[in-house]
mmCIF file as gemmi writes it, N, C-alpha and C atoms, coordinates in Angstrom:
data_model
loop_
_atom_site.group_PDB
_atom_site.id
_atom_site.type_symbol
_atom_site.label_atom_id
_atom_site.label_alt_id
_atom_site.label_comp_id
_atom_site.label_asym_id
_atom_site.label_entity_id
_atom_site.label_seq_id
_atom_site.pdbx_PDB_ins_code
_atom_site.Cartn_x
_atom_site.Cartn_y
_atom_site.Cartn_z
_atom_site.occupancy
_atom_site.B_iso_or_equiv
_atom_site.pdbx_formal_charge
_atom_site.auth_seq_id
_atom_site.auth_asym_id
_atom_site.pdbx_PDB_model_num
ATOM 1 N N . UNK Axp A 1 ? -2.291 -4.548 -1.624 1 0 ? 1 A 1
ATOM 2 C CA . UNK Axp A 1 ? -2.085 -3.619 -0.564 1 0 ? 1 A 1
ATOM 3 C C . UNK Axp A 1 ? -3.316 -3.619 0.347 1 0 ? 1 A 1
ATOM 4 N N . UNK Axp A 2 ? -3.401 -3.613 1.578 1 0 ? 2 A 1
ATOM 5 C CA . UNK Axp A 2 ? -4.004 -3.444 2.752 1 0 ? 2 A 1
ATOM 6 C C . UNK Axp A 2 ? -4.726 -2.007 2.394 1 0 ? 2 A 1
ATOM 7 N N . UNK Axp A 3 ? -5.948 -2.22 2.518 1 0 ? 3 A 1
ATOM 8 C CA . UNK Axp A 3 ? -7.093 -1.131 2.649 1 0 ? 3 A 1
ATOM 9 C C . UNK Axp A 3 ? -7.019 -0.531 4.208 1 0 ? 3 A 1
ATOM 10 N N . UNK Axp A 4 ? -6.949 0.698 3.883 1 0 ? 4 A 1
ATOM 11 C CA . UNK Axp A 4 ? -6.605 1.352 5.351 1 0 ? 4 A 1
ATOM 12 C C . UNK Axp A 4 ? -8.069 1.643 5.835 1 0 ? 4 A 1
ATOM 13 N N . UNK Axp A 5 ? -7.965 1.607 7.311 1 0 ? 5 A 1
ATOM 14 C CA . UNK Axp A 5 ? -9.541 1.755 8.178 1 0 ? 5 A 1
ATOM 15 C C . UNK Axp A 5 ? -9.608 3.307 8.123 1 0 ? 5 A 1
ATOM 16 N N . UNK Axp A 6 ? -8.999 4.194 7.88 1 0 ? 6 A 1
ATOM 17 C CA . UNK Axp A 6 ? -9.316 5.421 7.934 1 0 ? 6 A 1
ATOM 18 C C . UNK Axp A 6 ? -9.694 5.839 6.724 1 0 ? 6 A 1
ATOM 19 N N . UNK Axp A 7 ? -10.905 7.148 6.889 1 0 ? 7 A 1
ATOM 20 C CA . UNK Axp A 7 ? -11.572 7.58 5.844 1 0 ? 7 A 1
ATOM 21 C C . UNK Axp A 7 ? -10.02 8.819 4.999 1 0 ? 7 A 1
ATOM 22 N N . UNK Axp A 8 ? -10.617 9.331 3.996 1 0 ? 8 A 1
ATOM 23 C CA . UNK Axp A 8 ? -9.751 10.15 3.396 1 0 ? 8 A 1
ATOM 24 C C . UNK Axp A 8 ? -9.47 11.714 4.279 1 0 ? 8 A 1
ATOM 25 N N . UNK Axp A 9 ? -10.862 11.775 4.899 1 0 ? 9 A 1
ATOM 26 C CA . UNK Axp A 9 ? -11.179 12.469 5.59 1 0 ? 9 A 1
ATOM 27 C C . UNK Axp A 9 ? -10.185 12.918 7.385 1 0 ? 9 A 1
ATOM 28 N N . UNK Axp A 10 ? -10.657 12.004 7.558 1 0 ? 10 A 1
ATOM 29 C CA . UNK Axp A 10 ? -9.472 11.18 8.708 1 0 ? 10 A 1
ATOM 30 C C . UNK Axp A 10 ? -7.96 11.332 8.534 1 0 ? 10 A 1
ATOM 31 N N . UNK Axp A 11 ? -7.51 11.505 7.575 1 0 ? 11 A 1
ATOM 32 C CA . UNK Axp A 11 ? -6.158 11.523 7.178 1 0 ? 11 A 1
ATOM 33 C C . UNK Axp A 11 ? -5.812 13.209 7.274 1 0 ? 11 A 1
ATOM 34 N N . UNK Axp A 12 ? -6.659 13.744 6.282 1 0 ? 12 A 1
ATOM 35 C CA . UNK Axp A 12 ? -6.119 14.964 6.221 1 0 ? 12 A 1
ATOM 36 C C . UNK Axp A 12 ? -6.544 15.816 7.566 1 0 ? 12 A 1
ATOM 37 N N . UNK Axp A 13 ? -7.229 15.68 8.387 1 0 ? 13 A 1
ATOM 38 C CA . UNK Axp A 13 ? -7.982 15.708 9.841 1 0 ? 13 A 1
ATOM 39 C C . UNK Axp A 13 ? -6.204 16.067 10.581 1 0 ? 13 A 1
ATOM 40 N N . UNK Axp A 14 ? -5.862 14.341 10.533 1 0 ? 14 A 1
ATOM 41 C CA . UNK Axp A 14 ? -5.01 14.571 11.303 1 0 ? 14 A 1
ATOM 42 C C . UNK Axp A 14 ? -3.746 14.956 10.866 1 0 ? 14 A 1
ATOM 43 N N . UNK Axp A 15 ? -3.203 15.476 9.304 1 0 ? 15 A 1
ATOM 44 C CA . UNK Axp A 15 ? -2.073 16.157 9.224 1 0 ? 15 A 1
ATOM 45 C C . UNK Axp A 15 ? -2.516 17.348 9.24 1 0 ? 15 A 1
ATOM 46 N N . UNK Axp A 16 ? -3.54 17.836 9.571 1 0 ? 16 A 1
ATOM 47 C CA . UNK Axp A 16 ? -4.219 19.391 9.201 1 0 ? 16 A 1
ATOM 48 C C . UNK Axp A 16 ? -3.848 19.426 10.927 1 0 ? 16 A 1
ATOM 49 N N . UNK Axp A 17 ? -4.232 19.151 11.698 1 0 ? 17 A 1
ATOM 50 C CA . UNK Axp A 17 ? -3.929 18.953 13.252 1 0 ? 17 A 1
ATOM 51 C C . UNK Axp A 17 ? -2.645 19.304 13.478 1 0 ? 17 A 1
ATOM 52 N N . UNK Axp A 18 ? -1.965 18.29 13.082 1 0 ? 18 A 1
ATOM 53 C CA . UNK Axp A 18 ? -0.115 18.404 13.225 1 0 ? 18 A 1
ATOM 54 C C . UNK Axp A 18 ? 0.451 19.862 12.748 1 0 ? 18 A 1
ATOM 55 N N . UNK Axp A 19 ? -0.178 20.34 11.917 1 0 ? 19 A 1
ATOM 56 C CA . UNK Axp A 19 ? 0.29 21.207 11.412 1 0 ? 19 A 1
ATOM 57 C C . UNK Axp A 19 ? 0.114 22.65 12.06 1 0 ? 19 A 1
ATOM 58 N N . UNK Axp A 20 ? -0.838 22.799 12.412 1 0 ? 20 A 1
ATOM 59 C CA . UNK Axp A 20 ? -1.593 23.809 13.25 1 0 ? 20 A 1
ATOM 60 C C . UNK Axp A 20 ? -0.765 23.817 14.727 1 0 ? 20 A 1
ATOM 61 N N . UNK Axp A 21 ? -0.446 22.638 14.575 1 0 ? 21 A 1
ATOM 62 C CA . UNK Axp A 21 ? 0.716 22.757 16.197 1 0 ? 21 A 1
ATOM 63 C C . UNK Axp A 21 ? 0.195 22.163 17.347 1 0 ? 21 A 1
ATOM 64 N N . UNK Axp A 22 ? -0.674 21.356 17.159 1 0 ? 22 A 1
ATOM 65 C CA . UNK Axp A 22 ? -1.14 19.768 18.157 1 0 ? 22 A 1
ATOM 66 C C . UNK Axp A 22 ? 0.077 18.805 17.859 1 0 ? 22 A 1
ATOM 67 N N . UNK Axp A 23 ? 0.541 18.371 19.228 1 0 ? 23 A 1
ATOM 68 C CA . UNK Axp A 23 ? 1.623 17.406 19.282 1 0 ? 23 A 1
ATOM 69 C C . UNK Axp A 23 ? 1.54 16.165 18.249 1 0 ? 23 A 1
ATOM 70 N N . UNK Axp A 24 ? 2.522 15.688 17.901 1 0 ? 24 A 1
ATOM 71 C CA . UNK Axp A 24 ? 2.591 14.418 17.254 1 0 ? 24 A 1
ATOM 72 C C . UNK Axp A 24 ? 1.706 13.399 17.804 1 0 ? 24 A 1
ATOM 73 N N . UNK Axp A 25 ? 2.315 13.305 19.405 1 0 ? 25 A 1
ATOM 74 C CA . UNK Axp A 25 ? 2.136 12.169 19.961 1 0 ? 25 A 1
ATOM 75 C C . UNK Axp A 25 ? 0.418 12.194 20.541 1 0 ? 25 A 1
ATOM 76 N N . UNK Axp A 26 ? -0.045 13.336 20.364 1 0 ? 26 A 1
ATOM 77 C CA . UNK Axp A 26 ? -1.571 13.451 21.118 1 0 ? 26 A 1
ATOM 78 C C . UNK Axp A 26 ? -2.594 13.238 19.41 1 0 ? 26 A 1
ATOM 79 N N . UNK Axp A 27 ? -2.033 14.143 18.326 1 0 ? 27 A 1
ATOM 80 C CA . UNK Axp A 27 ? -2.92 13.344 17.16 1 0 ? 27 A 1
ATOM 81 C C . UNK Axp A 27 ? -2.519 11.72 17.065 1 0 ? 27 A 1
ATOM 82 N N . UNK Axp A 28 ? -1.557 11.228 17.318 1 0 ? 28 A 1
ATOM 83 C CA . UNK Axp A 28 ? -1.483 9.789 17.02 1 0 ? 28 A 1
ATOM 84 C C . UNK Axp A 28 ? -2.613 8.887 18.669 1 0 ? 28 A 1
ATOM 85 N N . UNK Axp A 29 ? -2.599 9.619 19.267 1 0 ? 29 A 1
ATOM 86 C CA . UNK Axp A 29 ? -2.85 8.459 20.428 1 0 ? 29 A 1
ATOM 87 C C . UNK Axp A 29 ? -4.29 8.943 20.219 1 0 ? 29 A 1
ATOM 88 N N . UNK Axp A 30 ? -4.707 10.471 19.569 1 0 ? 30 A 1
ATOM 89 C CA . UNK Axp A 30 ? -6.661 10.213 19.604 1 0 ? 30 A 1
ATOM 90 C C . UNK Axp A 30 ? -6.731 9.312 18.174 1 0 ? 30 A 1
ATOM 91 N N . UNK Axp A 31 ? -6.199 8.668 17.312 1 0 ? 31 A 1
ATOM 92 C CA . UNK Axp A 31 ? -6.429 7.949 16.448 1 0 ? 31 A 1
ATOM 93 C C . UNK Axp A 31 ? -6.408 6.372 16.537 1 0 ? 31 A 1
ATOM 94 N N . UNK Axp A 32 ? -4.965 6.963 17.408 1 0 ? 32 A 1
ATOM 95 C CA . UNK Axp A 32 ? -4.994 4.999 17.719 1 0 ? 32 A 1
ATOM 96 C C . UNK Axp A 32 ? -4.111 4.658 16.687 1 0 ? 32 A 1
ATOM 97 N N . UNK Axp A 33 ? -2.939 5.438 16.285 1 0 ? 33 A 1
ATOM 98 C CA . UNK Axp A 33 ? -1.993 4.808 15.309 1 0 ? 33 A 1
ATOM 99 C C . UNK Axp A 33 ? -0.697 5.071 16.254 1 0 ? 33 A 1
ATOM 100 N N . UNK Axp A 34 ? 0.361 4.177 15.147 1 0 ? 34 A 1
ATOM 101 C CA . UNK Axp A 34 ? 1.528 4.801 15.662 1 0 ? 34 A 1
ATOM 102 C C . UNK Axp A 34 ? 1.914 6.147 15.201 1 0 ? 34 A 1
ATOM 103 N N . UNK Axp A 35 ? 3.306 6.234 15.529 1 0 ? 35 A 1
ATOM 104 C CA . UNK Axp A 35 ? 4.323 7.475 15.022 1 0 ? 35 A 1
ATOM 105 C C . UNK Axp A 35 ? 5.015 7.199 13.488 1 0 ? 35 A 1
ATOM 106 N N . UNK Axp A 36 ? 4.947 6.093 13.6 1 0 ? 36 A 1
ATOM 107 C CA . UNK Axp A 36 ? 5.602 5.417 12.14 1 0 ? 36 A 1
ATOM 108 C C . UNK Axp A 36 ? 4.404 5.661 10.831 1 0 ? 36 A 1
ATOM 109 N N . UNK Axp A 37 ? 2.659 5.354 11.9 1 0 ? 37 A 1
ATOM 110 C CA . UNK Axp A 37 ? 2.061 5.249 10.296 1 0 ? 37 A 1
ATOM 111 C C . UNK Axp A 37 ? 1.543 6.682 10.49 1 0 ? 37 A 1
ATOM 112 N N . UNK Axp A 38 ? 2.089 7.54 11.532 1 0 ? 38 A 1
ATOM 113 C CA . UNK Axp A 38 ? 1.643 9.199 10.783 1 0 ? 38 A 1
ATOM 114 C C . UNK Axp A 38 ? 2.471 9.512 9.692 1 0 ? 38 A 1
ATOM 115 N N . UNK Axp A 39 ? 4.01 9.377 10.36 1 0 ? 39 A 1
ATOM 116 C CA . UNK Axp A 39 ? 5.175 10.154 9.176 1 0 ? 39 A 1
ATOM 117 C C . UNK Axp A 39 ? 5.114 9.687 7.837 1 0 ? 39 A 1
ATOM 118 N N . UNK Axp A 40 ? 4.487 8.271 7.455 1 0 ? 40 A 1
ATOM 119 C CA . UNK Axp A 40 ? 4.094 7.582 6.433 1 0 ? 40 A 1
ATOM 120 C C . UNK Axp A 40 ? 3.188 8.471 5.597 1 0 ? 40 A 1
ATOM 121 N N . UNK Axp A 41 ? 2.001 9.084 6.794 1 0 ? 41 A 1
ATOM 122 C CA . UNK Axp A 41 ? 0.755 9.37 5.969 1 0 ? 41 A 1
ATOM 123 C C . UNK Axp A 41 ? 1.175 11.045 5.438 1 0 ? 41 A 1
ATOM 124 N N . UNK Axp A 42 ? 2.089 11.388 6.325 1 0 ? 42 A 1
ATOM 125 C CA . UNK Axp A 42 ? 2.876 12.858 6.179 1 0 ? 42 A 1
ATOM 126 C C . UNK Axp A 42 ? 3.635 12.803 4.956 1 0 ? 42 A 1
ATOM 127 N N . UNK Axp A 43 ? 4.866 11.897 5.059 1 0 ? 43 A 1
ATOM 128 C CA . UNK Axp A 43 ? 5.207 11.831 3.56 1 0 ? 43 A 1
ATOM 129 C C . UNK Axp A 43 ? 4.699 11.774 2.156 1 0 ? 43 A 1
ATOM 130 N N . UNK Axp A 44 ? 3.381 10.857 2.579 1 0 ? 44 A 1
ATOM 131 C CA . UNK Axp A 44 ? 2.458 10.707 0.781 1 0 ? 44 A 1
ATOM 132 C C . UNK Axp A 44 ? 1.687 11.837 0.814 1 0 ? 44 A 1
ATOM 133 N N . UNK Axp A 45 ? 1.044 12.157 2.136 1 0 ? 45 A 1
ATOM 134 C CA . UNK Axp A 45 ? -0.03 12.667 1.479 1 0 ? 45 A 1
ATOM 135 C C . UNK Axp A 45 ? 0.024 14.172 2.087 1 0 ? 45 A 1
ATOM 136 N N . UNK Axp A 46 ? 1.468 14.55 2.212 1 0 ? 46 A 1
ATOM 137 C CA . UNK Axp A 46 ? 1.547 16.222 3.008 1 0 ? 46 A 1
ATOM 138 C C . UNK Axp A 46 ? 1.417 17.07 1.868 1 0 ? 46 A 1
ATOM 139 N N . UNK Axp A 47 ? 0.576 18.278 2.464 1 0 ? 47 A 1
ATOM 140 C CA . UNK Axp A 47 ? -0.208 19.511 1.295 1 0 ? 47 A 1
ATOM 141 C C . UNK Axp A 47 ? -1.552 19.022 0.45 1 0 ? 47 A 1
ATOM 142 N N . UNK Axp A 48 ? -1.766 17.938 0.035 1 0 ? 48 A 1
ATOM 143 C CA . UNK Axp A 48 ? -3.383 17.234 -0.201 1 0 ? 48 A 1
ATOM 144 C C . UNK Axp A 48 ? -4.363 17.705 0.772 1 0 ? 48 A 1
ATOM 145 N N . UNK Axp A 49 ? -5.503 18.369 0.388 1 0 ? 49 A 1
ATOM 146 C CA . UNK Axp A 49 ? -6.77 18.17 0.704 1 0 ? 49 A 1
ATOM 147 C C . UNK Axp A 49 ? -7.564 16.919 1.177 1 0 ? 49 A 1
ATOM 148 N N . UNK Axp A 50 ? -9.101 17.031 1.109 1 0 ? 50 A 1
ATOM 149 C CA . UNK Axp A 50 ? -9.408 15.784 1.202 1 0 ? 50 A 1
ATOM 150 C C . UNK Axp A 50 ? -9.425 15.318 -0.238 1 0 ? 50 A 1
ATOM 151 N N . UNK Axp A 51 ? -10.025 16.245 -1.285 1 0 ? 51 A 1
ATOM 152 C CA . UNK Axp A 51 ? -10.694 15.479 -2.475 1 0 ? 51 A 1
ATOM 153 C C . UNK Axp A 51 ? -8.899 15.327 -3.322 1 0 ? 51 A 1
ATOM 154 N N . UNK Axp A 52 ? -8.112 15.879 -2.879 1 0 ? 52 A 1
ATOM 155 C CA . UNK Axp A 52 ? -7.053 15.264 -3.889 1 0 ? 52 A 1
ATOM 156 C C . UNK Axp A 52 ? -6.527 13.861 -3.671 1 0 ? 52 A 1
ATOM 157 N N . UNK Axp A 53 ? -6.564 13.744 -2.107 1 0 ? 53 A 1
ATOM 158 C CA . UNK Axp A 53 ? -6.684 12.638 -1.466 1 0 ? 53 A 1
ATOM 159 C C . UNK Axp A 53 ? -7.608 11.374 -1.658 1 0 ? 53 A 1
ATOM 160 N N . UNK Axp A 54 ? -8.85 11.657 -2.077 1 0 ? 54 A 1
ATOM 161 C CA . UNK Axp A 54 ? -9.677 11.277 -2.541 1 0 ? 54 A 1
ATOM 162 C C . UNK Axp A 54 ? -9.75 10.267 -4.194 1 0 ? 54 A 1
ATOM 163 N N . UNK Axp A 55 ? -8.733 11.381 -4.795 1 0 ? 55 A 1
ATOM 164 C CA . UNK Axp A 55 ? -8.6 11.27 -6.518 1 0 ? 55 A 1
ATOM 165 C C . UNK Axp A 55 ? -6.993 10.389 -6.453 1 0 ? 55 A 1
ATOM 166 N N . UNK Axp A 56 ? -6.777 10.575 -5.44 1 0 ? 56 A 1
ATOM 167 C CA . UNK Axp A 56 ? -4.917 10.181 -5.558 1 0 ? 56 A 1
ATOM 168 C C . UNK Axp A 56 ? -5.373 8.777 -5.524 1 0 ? 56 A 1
ATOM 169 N N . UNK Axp A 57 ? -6.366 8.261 -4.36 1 0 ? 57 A 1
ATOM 170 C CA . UNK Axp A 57 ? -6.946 6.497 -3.922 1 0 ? 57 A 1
ATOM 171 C C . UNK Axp A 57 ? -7.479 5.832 -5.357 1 0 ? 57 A 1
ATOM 172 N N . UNK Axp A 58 ? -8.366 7.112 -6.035 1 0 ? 58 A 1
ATOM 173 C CA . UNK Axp A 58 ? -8.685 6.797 -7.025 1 0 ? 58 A 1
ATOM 174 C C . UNK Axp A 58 ? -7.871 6.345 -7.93 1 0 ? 58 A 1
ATOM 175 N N . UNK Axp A 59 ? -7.053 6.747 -8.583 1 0 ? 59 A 1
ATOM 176 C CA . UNK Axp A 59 ? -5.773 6.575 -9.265 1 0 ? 59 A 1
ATOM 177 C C . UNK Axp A 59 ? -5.193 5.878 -9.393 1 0 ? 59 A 1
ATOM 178 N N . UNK Axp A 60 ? -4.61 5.12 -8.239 1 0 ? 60 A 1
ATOM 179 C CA . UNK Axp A 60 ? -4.139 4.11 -7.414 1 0 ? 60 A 1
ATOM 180 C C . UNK Axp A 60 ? -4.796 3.193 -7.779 1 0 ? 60 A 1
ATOM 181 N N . UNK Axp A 61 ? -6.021 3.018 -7.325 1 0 ? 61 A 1
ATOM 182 C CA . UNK Axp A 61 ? -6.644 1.345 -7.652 1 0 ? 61 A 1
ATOM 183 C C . UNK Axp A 61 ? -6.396 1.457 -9.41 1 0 ? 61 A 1
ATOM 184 N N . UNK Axp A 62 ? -7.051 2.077 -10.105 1 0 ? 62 A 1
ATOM 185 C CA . UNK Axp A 62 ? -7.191 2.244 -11.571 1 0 ? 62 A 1
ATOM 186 C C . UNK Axp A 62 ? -5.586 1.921 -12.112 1 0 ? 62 A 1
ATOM 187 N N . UNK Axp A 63 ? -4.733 2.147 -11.483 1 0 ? 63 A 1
ATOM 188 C CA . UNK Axp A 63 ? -3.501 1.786 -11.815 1 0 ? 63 A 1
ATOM 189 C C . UNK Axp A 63 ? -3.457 0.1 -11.993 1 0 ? 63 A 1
ATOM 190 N N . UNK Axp A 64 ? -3.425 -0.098 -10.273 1 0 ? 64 A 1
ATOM 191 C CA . UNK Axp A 64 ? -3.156 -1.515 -10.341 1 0 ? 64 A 1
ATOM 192 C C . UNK Axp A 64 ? -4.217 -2.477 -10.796 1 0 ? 64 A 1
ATOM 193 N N . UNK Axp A 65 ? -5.214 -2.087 -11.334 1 0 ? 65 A 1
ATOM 194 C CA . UNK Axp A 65 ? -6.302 -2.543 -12.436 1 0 ? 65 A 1
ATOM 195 C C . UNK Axp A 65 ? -5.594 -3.229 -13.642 1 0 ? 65 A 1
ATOM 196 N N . UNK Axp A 66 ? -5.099 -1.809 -14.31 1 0 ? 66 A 1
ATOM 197 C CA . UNK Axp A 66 ? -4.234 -1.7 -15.38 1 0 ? 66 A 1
ATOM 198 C C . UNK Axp A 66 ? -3.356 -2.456 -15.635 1 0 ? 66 A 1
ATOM 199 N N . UNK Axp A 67 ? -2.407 -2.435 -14.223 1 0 ? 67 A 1
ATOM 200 C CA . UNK Axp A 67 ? -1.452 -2.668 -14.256 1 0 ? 67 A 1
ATOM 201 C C . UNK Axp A 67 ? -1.094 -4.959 -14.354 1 0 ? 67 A 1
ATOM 202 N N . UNK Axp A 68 ? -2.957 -5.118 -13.697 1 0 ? 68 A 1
ATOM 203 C CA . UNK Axp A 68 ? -2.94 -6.49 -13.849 1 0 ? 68 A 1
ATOM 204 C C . UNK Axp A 68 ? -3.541 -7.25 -15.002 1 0 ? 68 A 1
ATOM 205 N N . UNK Axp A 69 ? -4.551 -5.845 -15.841 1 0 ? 69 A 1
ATOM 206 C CA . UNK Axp A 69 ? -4.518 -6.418 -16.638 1 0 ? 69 A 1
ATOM 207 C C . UNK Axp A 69 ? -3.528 -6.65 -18.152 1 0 ? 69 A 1
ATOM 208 N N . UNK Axp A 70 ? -2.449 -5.501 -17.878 1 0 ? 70 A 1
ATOM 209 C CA . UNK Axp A 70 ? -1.496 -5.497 -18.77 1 0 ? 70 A 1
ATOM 210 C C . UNK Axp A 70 ? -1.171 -6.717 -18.543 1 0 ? 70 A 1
ATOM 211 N N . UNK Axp A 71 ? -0.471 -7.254 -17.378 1 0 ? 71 A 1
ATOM 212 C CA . UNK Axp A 71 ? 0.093 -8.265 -17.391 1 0 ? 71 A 1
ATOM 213 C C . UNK Axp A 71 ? -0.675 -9.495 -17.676 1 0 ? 71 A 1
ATOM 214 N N . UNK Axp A 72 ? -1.914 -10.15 -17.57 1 0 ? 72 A 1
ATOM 215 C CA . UNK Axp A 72 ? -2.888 -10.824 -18.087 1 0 ? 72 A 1
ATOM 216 C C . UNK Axp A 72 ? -2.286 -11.284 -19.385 1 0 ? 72 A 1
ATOM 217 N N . UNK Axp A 73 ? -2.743 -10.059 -20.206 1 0 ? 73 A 1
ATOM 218 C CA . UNK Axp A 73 ? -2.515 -10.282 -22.121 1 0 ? 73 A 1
ATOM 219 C C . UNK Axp A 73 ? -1.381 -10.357 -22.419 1 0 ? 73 A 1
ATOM 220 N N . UNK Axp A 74 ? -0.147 -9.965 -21.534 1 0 ? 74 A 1
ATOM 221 C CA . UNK Axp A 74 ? 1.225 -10.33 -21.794 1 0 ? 74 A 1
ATOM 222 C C . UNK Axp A 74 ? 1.338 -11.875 -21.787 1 0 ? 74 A 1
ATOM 223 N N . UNK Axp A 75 ? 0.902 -12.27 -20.693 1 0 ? 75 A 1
ATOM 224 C CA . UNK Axp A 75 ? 1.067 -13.59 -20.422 1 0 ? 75 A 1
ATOM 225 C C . UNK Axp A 75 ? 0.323 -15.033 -21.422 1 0 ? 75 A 1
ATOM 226 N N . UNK Axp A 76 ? -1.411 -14.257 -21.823 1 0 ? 76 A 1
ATOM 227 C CA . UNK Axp A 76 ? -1.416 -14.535 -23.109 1 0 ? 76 A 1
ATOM 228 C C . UNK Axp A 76 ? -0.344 -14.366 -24.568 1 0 ? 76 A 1
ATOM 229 N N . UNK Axp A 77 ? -0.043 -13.377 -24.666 1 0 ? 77 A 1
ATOM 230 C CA . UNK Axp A 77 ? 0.625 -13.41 -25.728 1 0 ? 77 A 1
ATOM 231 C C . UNK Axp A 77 ? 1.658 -14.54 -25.789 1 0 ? 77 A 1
ATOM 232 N N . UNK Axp A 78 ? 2.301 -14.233 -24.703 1 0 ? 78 A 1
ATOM 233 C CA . UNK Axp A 78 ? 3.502 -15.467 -24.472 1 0 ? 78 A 1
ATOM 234 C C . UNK Axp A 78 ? 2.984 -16.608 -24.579 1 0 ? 78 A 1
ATOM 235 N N . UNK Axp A 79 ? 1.909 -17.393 -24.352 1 0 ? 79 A 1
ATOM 236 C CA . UNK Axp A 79 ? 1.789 -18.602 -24.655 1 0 ? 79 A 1
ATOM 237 C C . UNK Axp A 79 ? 1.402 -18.828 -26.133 1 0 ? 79 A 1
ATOM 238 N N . UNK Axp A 80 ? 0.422 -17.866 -26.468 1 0 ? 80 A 1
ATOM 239 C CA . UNK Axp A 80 ? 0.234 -17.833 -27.582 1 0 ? 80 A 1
ATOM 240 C C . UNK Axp A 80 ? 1.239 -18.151 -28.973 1 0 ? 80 A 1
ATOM 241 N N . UNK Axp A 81 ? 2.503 -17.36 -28.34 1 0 ? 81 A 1
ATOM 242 C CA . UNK Axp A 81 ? 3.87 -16.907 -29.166 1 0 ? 81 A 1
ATOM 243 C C . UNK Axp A 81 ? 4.271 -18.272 -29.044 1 0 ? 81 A 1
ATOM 244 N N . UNK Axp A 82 ? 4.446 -19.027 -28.004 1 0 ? 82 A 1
ATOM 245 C CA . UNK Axp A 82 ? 4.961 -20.477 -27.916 1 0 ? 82 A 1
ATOM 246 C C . UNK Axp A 82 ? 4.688 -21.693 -28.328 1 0 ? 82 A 1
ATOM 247 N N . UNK Axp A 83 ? 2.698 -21.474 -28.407 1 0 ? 83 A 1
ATOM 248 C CA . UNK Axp A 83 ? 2.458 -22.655 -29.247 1 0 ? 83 A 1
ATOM 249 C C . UNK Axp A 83 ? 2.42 -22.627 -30.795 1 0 ? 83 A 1
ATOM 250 N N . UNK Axp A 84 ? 2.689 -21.196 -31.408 1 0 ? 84 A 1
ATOM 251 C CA . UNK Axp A 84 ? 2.435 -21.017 -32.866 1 0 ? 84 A 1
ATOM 252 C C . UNK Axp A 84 ? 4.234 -21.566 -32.936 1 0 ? 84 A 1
ATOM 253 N N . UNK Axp A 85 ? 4.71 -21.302 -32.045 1 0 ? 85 A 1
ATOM 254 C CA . UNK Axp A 85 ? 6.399 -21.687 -32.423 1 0 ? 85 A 1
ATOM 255 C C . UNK Axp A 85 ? 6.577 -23.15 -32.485 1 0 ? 85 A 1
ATOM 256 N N . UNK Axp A 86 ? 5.943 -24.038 -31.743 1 0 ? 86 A 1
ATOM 257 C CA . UNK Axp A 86 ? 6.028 -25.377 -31.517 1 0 ? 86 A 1
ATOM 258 C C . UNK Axp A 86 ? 5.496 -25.717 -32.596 1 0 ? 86 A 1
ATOM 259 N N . UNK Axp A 87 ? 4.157 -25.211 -33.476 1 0 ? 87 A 1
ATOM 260 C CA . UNK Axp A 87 ? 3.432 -26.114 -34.631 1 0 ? 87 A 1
ATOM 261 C C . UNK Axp A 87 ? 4.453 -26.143 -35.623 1 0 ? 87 A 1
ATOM 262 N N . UNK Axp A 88 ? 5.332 -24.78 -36.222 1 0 ? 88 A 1
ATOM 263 C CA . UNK Axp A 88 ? 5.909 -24.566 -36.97 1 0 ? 88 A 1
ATOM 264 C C . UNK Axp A 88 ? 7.407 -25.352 -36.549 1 0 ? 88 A 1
C-alpha cells in the first residue's frame, strides 16, 4: 500500500474542518486532494482523533508484518512437507 503524504495530523485537521461546517470542496482544494480521497479518509477514519489515528497506522503496518511473515513459514513448511514426502 502507498504511504500517504499527509501527516496523521493533517487528516483529522481536515475531517475536524468538514465537520464544523467548512465546505467539502474548500477543505479539499486547501489540501490539494480530491473529493474521492476525502470521503475515503471520512469513511476510515470518521470520529478518530489524532493519536487513535496514529495507533490505527500503527496496527496496520504490524499486521501486514505478520501477516508476511505468516506466510513466509507457511511456505516453508510446504516445501519442507514435500521433500520429506519425496525421500519416503
Amino acid at each position: 500500500m502507498k504511504k500517504s503524504k499527509f501527516t496523521d495530523q493533517q487528516i483529522a485537521f481536515a475531517l475536524k474542518q468538514a465537520e464544523s461546517g467548512t465546505s467539502i470542496d474548500e477543505v479539499c482544494r486547501k489540501l490539494g486532494i480530491s473529493q474521492q480521497t476525502f470521503y475515503r479518509w471520512k469513511k476510515k477514519f470518521a470520529g478518530l482523533g489524532t493519536e487513535e489515528l496514529r495507533r490505527l497506522k500503527q496496527l496496520e503496518e504490524e499486521n501486514k508484518r505478520l501477516k508476511s511473515l505468516v506466510a513466509d513459514l507457511s511456505l516453508d513448511k510446504q516445501i519442507l512437507q514435500d521433500v520429506l514426502s519425496k525421500k519416503l
